[in-house]
N, CA, C and O atoms as a printed pandas DataFrame, in Angstrom:
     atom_number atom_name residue_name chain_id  residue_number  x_coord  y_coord  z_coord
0              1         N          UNK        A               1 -103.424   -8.675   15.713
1              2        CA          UNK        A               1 -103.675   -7.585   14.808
2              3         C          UNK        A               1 -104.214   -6.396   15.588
3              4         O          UNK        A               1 -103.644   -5.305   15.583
4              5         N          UNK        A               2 -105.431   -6.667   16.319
5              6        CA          UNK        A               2 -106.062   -5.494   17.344
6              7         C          UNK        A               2 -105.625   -5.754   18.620
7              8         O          UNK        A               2 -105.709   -6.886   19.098
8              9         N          UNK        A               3 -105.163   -4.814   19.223
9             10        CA          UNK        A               3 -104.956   -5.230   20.753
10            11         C          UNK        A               3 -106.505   -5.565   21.505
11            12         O          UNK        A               3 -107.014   -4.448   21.412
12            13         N          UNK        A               4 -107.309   -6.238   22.034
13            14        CA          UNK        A               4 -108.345   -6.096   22.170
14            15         C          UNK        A               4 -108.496   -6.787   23.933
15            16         O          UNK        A               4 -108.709   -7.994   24.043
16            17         N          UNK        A               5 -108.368   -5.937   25.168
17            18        CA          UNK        A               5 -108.278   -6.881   25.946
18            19         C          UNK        A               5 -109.621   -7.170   26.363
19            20         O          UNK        A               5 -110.668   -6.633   26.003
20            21         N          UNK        A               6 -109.392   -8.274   27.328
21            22        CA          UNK        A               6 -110.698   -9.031   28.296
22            23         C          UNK        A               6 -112.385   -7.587   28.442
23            24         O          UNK        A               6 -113.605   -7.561   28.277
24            25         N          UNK        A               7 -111.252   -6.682   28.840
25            26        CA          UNK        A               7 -112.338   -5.555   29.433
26            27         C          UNK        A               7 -113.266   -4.579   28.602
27            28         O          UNK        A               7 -114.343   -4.037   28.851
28            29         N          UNK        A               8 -112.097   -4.573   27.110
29            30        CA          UNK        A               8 -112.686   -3.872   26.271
30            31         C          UNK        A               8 -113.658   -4.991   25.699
31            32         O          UNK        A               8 -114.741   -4.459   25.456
32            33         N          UNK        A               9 -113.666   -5.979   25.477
33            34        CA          UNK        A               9 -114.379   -7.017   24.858
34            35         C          UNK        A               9 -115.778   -7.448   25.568
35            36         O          UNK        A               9 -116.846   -7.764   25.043
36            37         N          UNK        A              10 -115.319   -7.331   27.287
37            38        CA          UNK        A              10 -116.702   -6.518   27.716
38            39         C          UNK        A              10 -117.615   -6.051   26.711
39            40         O          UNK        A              10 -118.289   -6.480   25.774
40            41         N          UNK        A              11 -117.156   -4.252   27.726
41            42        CA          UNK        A              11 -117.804   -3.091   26.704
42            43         C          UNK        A              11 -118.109   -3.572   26.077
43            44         O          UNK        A              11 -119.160   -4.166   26.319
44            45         N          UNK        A              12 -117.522   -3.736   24.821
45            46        CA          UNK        A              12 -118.011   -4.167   23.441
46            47         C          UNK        A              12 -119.723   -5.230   23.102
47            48         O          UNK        A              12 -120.784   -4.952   22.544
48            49         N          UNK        A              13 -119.145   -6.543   23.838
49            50        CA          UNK        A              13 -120.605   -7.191   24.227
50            51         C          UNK        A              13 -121.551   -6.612   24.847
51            52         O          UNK        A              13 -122.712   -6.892   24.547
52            53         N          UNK        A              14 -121.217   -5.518   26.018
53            54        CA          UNK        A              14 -122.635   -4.811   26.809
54            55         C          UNK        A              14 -123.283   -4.128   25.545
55            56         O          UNK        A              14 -124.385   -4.396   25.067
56            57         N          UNK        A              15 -122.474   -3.293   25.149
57            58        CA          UNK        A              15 -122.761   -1.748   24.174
58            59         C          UNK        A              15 -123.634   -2.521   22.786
59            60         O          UNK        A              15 -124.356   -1.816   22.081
60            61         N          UNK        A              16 -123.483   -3.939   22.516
61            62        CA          UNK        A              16 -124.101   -4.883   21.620
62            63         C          UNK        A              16 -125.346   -5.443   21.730
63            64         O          UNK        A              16 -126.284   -5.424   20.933
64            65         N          UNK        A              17 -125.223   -6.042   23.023
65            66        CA          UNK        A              17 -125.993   -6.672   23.949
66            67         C          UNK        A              17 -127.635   -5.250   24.154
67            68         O          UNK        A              17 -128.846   -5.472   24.162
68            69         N          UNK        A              18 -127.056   -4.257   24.251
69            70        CA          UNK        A              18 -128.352   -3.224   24.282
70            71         C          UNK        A              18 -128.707   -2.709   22.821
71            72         O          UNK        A              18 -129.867   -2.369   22.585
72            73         N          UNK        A              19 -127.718   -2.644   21.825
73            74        CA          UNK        A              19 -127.913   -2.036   20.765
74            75         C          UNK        A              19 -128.842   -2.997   19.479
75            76         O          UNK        A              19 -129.682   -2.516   18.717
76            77         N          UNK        A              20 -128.381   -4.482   19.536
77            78        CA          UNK        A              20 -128.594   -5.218   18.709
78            79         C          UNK        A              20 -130.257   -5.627   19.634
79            80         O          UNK        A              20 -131.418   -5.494   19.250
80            81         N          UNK        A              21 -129.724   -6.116   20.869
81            82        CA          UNK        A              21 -130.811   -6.910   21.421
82            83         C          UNK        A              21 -130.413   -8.177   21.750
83            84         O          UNK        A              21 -129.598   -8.800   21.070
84            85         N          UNK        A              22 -131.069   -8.725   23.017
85            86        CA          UNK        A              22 -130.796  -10.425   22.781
86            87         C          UNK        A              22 -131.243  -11.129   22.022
87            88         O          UNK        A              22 -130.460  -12.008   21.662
88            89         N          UNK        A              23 -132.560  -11.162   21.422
89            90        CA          UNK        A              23 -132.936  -11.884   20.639
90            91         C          UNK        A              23 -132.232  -11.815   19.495
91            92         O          UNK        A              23 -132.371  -12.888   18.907
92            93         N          UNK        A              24 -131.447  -10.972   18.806
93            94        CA          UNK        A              24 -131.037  -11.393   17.462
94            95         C          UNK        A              24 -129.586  -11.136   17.491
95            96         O          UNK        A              24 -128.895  -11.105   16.473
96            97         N          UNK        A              25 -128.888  -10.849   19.383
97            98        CA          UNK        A              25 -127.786  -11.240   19.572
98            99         C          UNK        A              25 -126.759  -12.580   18.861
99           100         O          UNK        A              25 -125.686  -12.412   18.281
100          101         N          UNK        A              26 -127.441  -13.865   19.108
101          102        CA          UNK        A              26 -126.445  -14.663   18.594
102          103         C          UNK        A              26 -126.453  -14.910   16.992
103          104         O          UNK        A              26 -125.523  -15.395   16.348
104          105         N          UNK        A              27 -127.669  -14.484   16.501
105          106        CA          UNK        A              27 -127.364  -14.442   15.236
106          107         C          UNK        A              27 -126.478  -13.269   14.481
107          108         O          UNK        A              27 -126.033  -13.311   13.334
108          109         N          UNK        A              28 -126.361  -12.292   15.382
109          110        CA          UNK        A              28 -125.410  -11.521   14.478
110          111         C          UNK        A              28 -124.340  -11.663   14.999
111          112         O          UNK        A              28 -123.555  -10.975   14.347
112          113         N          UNK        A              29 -123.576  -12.390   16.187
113          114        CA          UNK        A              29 -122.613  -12.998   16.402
114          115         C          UNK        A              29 -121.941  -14.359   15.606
115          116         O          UNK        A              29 -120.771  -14.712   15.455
116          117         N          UNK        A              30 -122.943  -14.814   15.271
117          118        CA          UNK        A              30 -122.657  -16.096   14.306
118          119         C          UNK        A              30 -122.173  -15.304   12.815
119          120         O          UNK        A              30 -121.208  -15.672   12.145
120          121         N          UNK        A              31 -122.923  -14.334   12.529
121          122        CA          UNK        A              31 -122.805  -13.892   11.030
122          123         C          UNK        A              31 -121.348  -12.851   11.257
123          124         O          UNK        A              31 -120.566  -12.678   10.321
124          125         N          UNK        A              32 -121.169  -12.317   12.400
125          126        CA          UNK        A              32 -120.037  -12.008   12.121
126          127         C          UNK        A              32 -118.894  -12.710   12.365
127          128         O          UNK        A              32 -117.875  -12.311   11.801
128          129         N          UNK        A              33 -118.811  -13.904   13.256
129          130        CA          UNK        A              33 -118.053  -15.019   12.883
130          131         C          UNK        A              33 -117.642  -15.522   11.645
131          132         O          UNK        A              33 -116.485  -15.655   11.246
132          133         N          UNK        A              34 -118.815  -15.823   11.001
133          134        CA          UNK        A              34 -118.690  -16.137    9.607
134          135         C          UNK        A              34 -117.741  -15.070    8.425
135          136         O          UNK        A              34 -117.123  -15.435    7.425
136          137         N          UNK        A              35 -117.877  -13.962    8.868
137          138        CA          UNK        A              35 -117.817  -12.778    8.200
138          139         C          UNK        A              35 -115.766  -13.029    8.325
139          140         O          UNK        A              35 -114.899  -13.334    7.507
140          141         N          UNK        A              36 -115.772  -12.729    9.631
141          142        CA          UNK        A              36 -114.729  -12.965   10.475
142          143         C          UNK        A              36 -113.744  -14.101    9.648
143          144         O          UNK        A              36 -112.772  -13.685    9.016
144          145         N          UNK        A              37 -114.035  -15.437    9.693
145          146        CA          UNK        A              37 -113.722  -16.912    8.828
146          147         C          UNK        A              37 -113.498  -15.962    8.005
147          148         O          UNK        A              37 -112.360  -15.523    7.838
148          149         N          UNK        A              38 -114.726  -15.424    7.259
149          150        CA          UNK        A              38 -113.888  -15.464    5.555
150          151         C          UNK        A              38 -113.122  -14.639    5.118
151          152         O          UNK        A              38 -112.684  -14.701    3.969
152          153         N          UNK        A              39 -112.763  -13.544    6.111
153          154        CA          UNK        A              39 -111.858  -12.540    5.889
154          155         C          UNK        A              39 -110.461  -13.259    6.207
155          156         O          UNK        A              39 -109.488  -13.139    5.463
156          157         N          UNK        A              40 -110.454  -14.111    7.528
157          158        CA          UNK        A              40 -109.201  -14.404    7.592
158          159         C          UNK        A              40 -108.668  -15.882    6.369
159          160         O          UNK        A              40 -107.568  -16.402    6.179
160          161         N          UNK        A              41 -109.718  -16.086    5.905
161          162        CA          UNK        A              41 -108.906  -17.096    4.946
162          163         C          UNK        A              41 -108.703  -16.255    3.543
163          164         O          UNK        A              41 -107.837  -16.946    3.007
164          165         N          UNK        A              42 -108.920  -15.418    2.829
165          166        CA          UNK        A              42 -108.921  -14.496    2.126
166          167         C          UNK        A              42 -107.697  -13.820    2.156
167          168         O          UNK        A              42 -107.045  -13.725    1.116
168          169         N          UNK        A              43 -107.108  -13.112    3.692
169          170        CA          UNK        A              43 -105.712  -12.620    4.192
170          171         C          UNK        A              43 -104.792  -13.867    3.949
171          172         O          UNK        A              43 -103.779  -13.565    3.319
172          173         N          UNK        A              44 -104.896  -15.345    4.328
173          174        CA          UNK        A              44 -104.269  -16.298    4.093
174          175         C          UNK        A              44 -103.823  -16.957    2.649
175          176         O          UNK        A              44 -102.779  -17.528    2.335
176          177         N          UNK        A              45 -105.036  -16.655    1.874
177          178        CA          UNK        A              45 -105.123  -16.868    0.787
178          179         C          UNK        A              45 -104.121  -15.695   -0.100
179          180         O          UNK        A              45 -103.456  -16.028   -1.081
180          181         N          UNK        A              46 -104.156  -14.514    0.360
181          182        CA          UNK        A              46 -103.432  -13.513   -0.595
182          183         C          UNK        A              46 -101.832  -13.752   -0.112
183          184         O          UNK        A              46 -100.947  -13.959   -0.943
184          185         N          UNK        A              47 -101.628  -13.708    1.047
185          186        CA          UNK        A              47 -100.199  -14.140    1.504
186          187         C          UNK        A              47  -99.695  -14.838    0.540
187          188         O          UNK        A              47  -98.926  -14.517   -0.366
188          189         N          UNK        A              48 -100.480  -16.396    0.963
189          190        CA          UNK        A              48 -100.076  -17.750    0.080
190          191         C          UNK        A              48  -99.436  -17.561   -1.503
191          192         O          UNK        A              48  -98.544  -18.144   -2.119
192          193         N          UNK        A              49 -100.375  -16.430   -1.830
193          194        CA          UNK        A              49  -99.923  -15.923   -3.588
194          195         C          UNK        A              49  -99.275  -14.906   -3.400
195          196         O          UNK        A              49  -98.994  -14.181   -4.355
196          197         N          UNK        A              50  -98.973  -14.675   -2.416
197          198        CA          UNK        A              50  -97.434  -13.747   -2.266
198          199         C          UNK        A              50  -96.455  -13.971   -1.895
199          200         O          UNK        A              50  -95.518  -13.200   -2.103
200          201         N          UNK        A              51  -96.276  -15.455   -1.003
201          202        CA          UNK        A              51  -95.000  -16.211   -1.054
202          203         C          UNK        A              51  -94.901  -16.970   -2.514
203          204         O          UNK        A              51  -93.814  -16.952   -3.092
204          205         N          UNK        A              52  -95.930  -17.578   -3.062
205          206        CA          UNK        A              52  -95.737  -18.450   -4.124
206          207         C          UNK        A              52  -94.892  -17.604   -5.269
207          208         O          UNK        A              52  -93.924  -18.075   -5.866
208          209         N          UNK        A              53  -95.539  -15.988   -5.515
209          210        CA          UNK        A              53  -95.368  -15.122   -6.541
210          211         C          UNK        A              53  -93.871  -15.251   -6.277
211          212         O          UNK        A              53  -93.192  -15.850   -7.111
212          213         N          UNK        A              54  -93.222  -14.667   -5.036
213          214        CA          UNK        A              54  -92.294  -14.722   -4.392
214          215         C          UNK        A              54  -90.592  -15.858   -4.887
215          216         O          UNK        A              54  -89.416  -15.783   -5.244
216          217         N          UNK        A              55  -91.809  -16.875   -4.503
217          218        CA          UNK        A              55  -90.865  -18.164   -4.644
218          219         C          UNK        A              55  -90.313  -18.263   -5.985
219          220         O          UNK        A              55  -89.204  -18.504   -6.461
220          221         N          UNK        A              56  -91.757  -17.928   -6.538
221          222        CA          UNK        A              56  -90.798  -18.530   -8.117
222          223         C          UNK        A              56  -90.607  -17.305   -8.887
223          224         O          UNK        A              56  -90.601  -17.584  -10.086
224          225         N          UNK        A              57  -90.464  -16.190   -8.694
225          226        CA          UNK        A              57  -89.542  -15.357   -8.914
226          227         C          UNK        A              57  -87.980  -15.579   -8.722
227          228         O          UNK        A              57  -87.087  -15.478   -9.564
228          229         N          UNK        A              58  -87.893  -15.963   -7.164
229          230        CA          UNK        A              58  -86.656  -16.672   -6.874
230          231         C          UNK        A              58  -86.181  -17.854   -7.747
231          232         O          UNK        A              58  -84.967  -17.844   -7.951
232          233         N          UNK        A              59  -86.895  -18.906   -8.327
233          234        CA          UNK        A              59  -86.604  -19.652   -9.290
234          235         C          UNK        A              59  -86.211  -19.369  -10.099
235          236         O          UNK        A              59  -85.257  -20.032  -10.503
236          237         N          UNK        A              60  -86.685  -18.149  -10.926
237          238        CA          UNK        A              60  -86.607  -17.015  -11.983
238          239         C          UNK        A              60  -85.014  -16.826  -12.211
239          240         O          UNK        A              60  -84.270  -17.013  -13.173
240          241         N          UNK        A              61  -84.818  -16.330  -10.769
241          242        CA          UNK        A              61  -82.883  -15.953  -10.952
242          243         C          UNK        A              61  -82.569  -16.620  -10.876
243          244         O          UNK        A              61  -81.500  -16.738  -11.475
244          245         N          UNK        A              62  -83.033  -17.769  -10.137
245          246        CA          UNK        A              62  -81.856  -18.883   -9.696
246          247         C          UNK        A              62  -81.732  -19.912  -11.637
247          248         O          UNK        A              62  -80.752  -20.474  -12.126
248          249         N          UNK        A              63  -82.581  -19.816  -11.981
249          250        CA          UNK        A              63  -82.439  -20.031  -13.443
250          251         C          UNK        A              63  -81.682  -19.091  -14.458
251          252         O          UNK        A              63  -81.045  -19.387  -15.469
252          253         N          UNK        A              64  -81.820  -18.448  -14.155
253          254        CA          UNK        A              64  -80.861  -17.324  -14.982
254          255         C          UNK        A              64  -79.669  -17.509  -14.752
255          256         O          UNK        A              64  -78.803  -17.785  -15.583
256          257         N          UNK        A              65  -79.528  -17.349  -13.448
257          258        CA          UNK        A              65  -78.009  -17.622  -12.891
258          259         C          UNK        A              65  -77.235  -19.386  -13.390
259          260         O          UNK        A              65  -76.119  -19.564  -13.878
260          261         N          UNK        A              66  -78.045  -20.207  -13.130
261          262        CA          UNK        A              66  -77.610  -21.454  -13.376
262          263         C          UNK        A              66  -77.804  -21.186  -15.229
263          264         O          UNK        A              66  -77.038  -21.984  -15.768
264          265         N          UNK        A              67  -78.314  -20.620  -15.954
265          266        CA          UNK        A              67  -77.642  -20.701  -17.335
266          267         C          UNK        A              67  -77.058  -19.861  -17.470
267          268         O          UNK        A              67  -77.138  -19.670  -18.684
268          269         N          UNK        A              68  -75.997  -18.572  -16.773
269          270        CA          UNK        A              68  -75.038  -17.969  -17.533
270          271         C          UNK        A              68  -73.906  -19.175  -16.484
271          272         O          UNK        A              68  -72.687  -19.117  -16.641
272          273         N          UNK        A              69  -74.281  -19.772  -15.886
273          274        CA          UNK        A              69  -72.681  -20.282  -15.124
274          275         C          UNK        A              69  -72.894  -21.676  -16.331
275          276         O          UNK        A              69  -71.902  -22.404  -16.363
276          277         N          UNK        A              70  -73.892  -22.039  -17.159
277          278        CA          UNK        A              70  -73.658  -23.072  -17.946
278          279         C          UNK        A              70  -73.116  -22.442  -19.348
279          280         O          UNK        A              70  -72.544  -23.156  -20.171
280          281         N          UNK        A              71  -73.307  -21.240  -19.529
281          282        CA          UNK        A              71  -72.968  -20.792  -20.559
282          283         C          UNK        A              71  -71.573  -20.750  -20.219
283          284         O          UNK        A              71  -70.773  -21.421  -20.870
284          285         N          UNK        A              72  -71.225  -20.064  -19.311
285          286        CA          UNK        A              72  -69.575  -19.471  -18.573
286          287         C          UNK        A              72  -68.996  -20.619  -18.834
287          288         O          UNK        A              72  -67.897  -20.408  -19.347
288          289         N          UNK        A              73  -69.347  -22.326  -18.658
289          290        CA          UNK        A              73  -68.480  -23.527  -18.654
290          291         C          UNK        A              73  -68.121  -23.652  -19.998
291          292         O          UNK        A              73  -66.967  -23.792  -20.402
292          293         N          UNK        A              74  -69.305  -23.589  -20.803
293          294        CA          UNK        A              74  -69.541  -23.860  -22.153
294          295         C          UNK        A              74  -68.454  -23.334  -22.849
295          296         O          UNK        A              74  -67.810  -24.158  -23.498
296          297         N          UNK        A              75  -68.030  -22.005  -22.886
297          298        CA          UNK        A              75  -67.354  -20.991  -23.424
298          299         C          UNK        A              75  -66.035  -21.417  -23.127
299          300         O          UNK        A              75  -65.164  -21.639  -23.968
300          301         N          UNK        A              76  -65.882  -21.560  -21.451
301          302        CA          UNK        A              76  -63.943  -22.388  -21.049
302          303         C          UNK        A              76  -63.932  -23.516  -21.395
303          304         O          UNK        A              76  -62.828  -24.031  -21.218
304          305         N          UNK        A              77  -65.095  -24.538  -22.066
305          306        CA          UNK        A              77  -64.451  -26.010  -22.404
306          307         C          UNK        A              77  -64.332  -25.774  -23.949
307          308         O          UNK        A              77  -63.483  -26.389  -24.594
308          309         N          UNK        A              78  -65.241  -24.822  -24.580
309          310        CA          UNK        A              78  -64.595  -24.824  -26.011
310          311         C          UNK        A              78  -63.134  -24.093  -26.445
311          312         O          UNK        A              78  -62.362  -24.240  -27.393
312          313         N          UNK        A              79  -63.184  -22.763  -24.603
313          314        CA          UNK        A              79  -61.600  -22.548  -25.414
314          315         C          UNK        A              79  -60.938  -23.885  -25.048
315          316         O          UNK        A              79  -60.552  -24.545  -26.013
316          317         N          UNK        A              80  -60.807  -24.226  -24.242
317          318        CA          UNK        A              80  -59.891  -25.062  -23.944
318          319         C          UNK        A              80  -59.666  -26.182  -24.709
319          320         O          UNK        A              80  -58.561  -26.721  -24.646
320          321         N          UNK        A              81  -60.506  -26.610  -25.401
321          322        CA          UNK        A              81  -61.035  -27.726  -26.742
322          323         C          UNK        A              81  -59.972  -27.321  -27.979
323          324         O          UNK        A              81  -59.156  -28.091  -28.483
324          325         N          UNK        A              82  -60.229  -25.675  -28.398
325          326        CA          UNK        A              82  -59.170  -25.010  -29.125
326          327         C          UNK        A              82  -57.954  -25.130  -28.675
327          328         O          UNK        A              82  -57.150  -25.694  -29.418
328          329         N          UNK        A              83  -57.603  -24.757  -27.670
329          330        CA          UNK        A              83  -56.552  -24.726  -27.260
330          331         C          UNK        A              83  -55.633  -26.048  -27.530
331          332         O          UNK        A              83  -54.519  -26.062  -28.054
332          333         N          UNK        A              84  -56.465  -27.270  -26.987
333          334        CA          UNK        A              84  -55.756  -28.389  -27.209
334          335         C          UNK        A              84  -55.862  -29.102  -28.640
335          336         O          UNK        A              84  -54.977  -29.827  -29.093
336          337         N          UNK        A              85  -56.977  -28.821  -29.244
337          338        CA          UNK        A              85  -56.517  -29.251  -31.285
338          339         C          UNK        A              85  -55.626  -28.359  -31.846
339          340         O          UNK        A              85  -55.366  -28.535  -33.037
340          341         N          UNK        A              86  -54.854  -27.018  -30.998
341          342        CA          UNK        A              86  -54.050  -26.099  -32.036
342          343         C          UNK        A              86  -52.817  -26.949  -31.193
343          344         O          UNK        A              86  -52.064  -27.588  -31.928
344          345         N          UNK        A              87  -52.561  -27.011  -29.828
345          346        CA          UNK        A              87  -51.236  -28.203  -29.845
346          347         C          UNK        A              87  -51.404  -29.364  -30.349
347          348         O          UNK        A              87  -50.489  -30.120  -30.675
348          349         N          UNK        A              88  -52.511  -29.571  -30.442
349          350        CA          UNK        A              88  -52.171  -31.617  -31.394
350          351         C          UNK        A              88  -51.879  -31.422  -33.104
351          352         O          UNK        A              88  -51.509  -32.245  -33.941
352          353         N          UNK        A              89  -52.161  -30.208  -33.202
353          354        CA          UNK        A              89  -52.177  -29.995  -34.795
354          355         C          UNK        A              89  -50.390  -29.521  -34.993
355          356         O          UNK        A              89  -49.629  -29.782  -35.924
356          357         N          UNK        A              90  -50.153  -28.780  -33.779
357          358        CA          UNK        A              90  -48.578  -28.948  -33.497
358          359         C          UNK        A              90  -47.528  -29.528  -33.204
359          360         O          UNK        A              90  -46.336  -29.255  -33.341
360          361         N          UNK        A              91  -48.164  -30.477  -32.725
361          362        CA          UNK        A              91  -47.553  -31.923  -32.287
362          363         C          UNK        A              91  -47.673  -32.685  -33.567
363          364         O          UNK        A              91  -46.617  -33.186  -33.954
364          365         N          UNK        A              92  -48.805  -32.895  -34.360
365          366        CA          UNK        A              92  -48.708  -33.528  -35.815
366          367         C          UNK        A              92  -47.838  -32.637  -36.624
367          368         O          UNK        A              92  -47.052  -33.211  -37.377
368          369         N          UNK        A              93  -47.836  -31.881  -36.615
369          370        CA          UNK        A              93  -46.810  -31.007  -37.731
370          371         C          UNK        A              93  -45.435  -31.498  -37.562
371          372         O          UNK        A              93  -44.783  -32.060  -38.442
372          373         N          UNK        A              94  -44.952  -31.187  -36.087
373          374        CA          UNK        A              94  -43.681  -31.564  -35.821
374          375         C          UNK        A              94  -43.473  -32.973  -35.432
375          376         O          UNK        A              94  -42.752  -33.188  -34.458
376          377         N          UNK        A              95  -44.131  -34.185  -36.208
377          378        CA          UNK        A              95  -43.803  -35.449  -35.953
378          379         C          UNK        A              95  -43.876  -35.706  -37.288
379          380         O          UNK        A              95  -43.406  -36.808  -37.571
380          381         N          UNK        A              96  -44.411  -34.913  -38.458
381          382        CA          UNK        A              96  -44.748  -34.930  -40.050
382          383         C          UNK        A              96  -43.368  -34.832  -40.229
383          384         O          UNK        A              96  -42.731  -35.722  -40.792
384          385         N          UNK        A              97  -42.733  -33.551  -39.677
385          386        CA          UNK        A              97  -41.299  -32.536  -40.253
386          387         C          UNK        A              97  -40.260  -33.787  -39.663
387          388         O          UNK        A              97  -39.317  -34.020  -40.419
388          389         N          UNK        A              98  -40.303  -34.372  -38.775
389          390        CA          UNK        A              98  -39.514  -35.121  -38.259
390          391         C          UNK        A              98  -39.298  -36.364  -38.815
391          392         O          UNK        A              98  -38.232  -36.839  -38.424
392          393         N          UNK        A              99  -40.114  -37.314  -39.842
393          394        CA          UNK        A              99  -40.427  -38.328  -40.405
394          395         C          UNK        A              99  -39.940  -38.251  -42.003
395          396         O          UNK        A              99  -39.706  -39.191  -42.762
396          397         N          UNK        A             100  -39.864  -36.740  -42.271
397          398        CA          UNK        A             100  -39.656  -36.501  -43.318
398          399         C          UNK        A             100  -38.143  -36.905  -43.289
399          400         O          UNK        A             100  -37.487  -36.376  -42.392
400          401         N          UNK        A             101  -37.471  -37.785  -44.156
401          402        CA          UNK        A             101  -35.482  -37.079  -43.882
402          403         C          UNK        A             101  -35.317  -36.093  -45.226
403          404         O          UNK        A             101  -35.926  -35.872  -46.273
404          405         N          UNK        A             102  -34.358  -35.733  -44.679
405          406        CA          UNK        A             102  -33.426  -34.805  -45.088
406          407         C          UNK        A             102  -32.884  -35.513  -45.892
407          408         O          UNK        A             102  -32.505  -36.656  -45.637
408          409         N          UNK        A             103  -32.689  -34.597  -47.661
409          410        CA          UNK        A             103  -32.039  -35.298  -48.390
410          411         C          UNK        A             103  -30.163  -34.831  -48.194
411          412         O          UNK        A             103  -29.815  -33.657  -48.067
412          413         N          UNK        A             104  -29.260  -35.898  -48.207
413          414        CA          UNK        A             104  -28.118  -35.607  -48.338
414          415         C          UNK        A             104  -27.434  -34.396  -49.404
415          416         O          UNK        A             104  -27.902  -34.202  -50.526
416          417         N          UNK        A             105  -26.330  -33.677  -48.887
417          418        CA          UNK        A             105  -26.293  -32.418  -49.910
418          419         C          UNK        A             105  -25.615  -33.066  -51.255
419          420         O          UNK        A             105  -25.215  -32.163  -51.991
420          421         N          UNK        A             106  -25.394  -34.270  -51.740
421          422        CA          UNK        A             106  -25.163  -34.878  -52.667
422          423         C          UNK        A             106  -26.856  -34.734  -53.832
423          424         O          UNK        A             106  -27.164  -34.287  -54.937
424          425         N          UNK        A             107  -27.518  -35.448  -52.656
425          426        CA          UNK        A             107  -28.735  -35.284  -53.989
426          427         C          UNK        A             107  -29.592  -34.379  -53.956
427          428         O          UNK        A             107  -30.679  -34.132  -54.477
428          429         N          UNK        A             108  -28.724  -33.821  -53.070
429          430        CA          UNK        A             108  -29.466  -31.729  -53.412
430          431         C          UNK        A             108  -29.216  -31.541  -54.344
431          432         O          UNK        A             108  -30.078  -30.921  -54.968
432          433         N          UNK        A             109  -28.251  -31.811  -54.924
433          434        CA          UNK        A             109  -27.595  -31.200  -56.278
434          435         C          UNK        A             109  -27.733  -31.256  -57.569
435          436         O          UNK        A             109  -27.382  -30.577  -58.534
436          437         N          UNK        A             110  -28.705  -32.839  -57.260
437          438        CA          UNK        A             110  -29.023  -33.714  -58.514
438          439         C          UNK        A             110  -30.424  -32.893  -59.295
439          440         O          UNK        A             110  -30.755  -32.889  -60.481
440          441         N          UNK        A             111  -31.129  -32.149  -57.952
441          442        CA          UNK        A             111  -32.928  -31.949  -58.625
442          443         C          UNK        A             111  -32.095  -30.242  -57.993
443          444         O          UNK        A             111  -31.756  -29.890  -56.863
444          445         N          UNK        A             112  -32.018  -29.493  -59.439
445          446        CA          UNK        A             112  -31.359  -27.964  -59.022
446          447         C          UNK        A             112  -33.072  -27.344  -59.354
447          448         O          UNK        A             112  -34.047  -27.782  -59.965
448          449         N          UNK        A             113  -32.817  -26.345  -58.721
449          450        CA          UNK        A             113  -34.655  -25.404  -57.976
450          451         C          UNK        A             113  -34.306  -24.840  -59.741
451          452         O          UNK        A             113  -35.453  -24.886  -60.187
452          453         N          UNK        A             114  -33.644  -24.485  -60.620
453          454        CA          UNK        A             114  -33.455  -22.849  -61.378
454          455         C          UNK        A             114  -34.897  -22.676  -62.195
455          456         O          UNK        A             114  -35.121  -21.653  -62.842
């Protein structure tokens, strides 16, 4: 995150080392350790709920998507459902018309329509 090398980290401890004091040097090294810890689990912690937020957002579409492609099936198996009871209903018609006979033109004549 900081570039911070060997030399500056020096400095840093001398310029501490006179400002703070030794005596209450390692305690404010410890407390900013601590300080330190809880910032970086805090950064870890917000990530974490920003891949999670993330993730299941992605779930989000991927659900959406998987019910219009169930809807999309839904829709081609009922046409297709239609499709095939309007030929069986055609296929029964023309096995009805076929079963039926034909009366001879003799006893057409017998039952007149007038």
């Amino acid at each position: 995150m900081f570039g911070v090398d060997f030399s500056e980290l020096i400095v840093i401890l001398v310029v501490a080392l006179i400002v703070i004091g030794p005596e209450r040097l390692p305690r404010v090294a410890r407390t900013l350790g601590l300080l330190w810890g809880r910032a970086q689990r805090y950064v870890n912690g917000v990530k974490a709920d920003i891949a999670r937020e993330m993730s299941i957002e992605e779930f989000r579409r991927l659900q959406q998507k998987m019910n219009q492609e169930v809807l999309g099936a839904e829709q081609a198996a009922n046409q297709i459902t239609q499709t095939l009871n309007q030929q069986v209903q055609q296929v029964n018609s023309a096995i009805v018309q076929q079963d039926q006979p034909e009366l001879p033109p003799a006893e057409q004549k017998k039952f007149p329509i007038d």
